[in-house]
C-alpha positions as CSV (number, residue, x, y, z in Angstrom):
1,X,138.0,33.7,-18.0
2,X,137.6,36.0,-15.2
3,X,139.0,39.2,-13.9
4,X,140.0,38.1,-10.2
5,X,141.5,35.5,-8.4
6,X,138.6,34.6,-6.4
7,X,136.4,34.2,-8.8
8,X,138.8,32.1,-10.9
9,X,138.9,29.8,-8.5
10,X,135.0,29.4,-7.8
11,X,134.9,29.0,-11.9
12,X,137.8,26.2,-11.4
13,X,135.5,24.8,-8.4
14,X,132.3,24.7,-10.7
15,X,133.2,23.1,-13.4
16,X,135.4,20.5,-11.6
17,X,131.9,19.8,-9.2
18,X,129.7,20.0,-13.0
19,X,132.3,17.4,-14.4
20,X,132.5,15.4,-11.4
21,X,128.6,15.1,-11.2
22,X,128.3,14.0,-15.2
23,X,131.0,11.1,-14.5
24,X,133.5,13.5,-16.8
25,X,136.7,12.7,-16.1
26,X,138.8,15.6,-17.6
27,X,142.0,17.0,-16.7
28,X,141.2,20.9,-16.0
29,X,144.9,21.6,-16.4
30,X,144.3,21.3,-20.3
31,X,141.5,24.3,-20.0
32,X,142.0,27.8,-19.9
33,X,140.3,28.4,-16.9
34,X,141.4,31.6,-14.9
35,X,141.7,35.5,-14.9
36,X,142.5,37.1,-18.1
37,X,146.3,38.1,-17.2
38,X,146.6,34.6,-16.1
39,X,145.6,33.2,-19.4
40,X,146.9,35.8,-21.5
41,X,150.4,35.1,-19.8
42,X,149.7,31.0,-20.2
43,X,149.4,31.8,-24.0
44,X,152.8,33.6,-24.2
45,X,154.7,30.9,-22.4
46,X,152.7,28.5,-24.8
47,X,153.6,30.3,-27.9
48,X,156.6,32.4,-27.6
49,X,158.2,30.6,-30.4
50,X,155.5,32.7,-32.5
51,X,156.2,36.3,-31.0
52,X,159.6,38.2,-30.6
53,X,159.7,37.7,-27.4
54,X,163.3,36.4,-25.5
55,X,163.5,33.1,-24.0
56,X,164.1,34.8,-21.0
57,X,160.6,37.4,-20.4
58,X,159.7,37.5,-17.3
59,X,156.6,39.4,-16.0
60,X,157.3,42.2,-13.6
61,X,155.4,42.2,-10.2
62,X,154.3,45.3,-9.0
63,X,157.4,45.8,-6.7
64,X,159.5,45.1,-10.0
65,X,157.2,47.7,-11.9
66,X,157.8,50.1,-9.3
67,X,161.6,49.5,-9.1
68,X,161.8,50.2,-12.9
69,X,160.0,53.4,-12.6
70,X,162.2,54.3,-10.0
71,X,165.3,53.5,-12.0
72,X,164.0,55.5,-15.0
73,X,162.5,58.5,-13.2
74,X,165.5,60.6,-13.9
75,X,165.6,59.6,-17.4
76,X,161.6,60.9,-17.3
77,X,162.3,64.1,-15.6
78,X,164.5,65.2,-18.2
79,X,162.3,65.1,-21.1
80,X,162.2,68.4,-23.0
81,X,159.5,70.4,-21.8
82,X,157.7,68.1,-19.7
83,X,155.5,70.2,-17.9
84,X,154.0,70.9,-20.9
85,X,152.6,67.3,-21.6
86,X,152.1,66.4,-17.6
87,X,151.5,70.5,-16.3
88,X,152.8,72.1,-13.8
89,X,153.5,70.6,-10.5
90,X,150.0,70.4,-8.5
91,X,148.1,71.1,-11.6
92,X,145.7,68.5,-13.9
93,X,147.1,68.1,-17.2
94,X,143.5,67.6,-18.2
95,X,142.3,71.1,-16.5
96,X,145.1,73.3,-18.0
97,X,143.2,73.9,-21.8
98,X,140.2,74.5,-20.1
């Protein structure tokens, strides 16, 4: 498990090179070699059945992430007294009790 795609792919590369040289012949496909989100998602698919998750999940992309936000913003803006728990426009939440 890694946290990038590159270096998922050099651990893929090792250990297929590492089995290759030991006369191992194992199907890598049956690992869980990868990043974390990558895996994480693998075991999902694997065992939905176990969660309460639909048949149909999908996992958003970041243009799909930022489609939702912008579908929802006007839902966010009208919070009650959101300034409060974001500040005031141009102005660190975290700097305001300060």
């Amino acid at each position: 498990m890694t946290f990038t795609e590159k270096a998922a792919q050099e651990l893929i590369t090792r250990i297929s090179n590492r089995l290759s040289e030991l006369n191992i012949r194992f199907n890598l496909n049956e690992m869980y070699l990868g990043t974390i989100h990558s895996i994480c998602l693998r075991l999902l698919e694997e065992y939905r059945d176990f969660t309460r998750l639909k048949r149909n999940f999908i996992m958003m992309d970041q243009f799909d992430q930022k489609y939702f936000i912008y579908e929802k913003i006007s839902e966010y803006e009208a919070i009650p007294n959101l300034s409060l728990i974001i500040g005031e426009p141009g102005q660190s939440a975290w700097s305001k009790n300060r």
